[in-house]
C-alpha atoms as one frame of an Amber mdcrd trajectory, in Angstrom:
protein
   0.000   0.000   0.000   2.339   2.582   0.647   4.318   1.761  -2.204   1.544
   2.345  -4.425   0.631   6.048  -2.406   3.905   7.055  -3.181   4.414   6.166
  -6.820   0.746   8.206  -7.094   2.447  10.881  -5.160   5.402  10.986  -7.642
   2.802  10.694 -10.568   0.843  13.462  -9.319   3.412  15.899  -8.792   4.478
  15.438 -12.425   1.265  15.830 -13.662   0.790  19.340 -11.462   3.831  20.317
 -13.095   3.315  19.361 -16.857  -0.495  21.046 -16.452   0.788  24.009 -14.866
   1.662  26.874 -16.727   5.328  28.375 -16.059   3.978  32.027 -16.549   0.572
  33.331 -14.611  -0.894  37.263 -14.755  -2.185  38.787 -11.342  -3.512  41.861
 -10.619  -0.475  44.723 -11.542   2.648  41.718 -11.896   3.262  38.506 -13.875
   5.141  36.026 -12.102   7.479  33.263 -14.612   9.237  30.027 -12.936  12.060
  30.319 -14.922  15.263  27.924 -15.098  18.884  29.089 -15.703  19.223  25.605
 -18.071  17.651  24.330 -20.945  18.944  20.754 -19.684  19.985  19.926 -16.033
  22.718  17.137 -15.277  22.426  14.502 -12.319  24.028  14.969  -9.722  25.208
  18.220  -9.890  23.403  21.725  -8.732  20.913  24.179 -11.329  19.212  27.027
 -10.727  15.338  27.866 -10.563  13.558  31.573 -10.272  10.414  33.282  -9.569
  10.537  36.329 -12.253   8.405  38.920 -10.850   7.618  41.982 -13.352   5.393
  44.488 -11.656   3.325  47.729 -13.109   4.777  51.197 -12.668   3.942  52.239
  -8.637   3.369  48.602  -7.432   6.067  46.552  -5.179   6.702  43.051  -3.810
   8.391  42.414  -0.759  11.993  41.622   0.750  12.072  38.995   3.479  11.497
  41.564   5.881   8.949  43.584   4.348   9.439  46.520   6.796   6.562  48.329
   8.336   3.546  46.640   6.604   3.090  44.187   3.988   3.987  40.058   3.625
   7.159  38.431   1.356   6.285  36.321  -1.571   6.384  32.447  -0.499   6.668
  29.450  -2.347   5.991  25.804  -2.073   7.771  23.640  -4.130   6.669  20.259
  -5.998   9.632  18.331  -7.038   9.536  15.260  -8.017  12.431  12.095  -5.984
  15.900  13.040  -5.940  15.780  16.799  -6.162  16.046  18.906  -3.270  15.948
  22.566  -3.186  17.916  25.497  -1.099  16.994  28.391   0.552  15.633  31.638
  -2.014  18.125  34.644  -2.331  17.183  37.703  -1.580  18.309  40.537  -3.988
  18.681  43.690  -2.015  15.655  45.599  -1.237  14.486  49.400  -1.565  12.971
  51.407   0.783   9.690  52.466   0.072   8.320  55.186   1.470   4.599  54.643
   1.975   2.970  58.064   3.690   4.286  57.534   7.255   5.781  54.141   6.911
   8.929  52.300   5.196   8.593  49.009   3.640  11.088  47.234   2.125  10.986
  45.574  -1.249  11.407  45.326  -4.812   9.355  47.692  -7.963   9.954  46.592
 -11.990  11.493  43.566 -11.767  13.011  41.218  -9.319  13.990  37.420  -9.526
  13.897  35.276  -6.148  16.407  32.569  -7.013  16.640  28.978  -5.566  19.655
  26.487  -5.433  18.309  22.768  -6.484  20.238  19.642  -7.138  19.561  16.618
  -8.685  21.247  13.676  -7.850  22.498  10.777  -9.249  19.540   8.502  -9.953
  17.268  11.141 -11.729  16.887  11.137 -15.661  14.225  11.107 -18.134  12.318
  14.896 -17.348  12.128  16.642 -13.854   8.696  17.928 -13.506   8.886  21.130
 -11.137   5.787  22.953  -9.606   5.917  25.891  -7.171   2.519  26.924  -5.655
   3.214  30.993  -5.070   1.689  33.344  -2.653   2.579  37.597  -2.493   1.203
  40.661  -1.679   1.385  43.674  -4.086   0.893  46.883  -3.019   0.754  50.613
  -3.861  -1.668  52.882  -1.718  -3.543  49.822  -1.525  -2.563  45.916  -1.263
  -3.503  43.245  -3.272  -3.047  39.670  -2.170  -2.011  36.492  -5.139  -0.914
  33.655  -6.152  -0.333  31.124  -9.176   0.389  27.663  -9.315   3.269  27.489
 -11.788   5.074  24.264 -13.830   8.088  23.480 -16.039   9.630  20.846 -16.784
  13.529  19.716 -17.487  15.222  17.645 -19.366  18.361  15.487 -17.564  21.619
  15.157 -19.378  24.910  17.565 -20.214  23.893  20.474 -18.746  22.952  23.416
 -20.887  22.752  26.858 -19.970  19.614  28.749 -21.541  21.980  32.087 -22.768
  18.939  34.693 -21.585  18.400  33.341 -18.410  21.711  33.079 -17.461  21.857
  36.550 -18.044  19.096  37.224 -16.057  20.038  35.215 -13.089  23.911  36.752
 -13.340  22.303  40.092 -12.623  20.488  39.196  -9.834  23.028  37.176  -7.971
  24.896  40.329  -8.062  22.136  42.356  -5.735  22.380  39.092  -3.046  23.931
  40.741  -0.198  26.839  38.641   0.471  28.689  38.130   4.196  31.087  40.216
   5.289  34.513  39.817   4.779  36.904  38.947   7.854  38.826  41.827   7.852
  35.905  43.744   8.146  35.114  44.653  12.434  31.436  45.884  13.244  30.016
  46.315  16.290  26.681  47.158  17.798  25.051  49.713  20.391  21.842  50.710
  21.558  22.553  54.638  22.782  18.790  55.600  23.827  16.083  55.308  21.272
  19.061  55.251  18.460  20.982  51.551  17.274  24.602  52.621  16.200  26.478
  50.217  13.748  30.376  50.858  13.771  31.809  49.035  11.155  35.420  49.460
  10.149  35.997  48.452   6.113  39.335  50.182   5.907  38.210  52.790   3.337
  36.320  55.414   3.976  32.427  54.688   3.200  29.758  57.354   2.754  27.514
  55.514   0.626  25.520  52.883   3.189  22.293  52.091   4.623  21.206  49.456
   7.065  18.625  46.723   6.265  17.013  44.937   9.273  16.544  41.104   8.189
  14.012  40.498  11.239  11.377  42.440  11.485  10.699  45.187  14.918  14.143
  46.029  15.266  14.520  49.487  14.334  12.275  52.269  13.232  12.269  51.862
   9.856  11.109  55.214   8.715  13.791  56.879  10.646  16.680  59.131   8.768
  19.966  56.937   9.001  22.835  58.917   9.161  26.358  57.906   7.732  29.756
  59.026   9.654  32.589  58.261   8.147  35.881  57.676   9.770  39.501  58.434
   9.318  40.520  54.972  10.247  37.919  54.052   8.122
């Protein structure tokens, strides 16, 4: 019995993805589940994205979407063998909405994923991802869109465009600091003072919370730069 629920579990999942379109239209976006390759390899890692394209005035949200608002989540349907990492968060903007600051993403913004196949997949690798956001302006608008593709296993091929597309976005992932970099953190009253020491002299930053309630977000942040650096 349970070998049969789980070979209609496998069935069904490719079936969800083969009837699901990649691309769905909401209110004020389109949303694409788009794939860096034309052709994925087992065992080795690919890439997956949720291409959001939004109307002039409307945003999405980071993973802190600041003073109001909800980030875009995603459920994934993949079929045995392929697991899938955490999405990467381009860097947000802050969007000032009359008294409040959110933080998130107008025109265009890809949410990438990490997956990898390994070793015993081949044949086709039916991917679903069941999507849920909130778009806003004066006004917000809940979605979402089951979306499907599905991908060929053997040499890996890059698809040329969405390479392109994902290349641009990895850039905007915040990446860790590096070790020669020293920060350190205060609480002085109803201000948060970040010290970090980069060995140049920076004029050109601004603080992102990840978690949510930890600063006023509408405040003005101010930028002091050092001679040490």
């Amino acid at each position: 019995m349970t070998r049969v629920l789980l070979l209609w579990l496998v069935a069904a999942c490719a079936a969800a993805a083969q009837t699901a379109s990649p691309s769905a239209k909401g209110e004020h976006l389109q949303v694409t589940l788009v794939s860096e390759d034309r052709q994925v390899a087992a065992d080795e890692e690919f890439w997956v994205g949720l291409d959001f394209r939004l109307e002039p005035g409307w945003h999405v949200y980071w993973i802190n979407p600041g003073d109001s608002g909800q980030a875009p989540t995603v459920k994934w349907g993949l079929p045995k063998g392929v697991v899938a990492g955490d999405i990467q968060w381009p860097k947000p903007e802050r969007i000032a909405v009359a008294s409040l600051v959110d933080y998130g993403y107008s025109d265009r913004v890809l949410f990438m994923a990490p997956m990898h196949a390994d070793e015993s997949v081949k044949g086709r690798l039916p991917i679903s991802a069941d999507v849920h956001w909130l778009v806003c302006r004066e006004v917000c608008i809940p979605g979402k869109a089951q979306l499907g593709i599905t991908l060929p296993v053997g040499k890996a091929e890059v698809d040329p465009e969405a390479h392109q597309l994902f290349e641009h976005f990895r850039k905007l992932v915040p990446e860790s600091a590096p070790s020669s970099w020293q920060t350190a953190s205060k609480s002085s009253g109803d201000e948060f003072v970040l010290d970090v020491k980069t060995g140049a002299r920076e004029t050109n930053a601004q603080f992102f919370p990840l978690q949510e309630l930890q600063i006023d977000n509408a405040a003005q942040q101010r930028v002091t730069a050092k001679r040490d650096g």
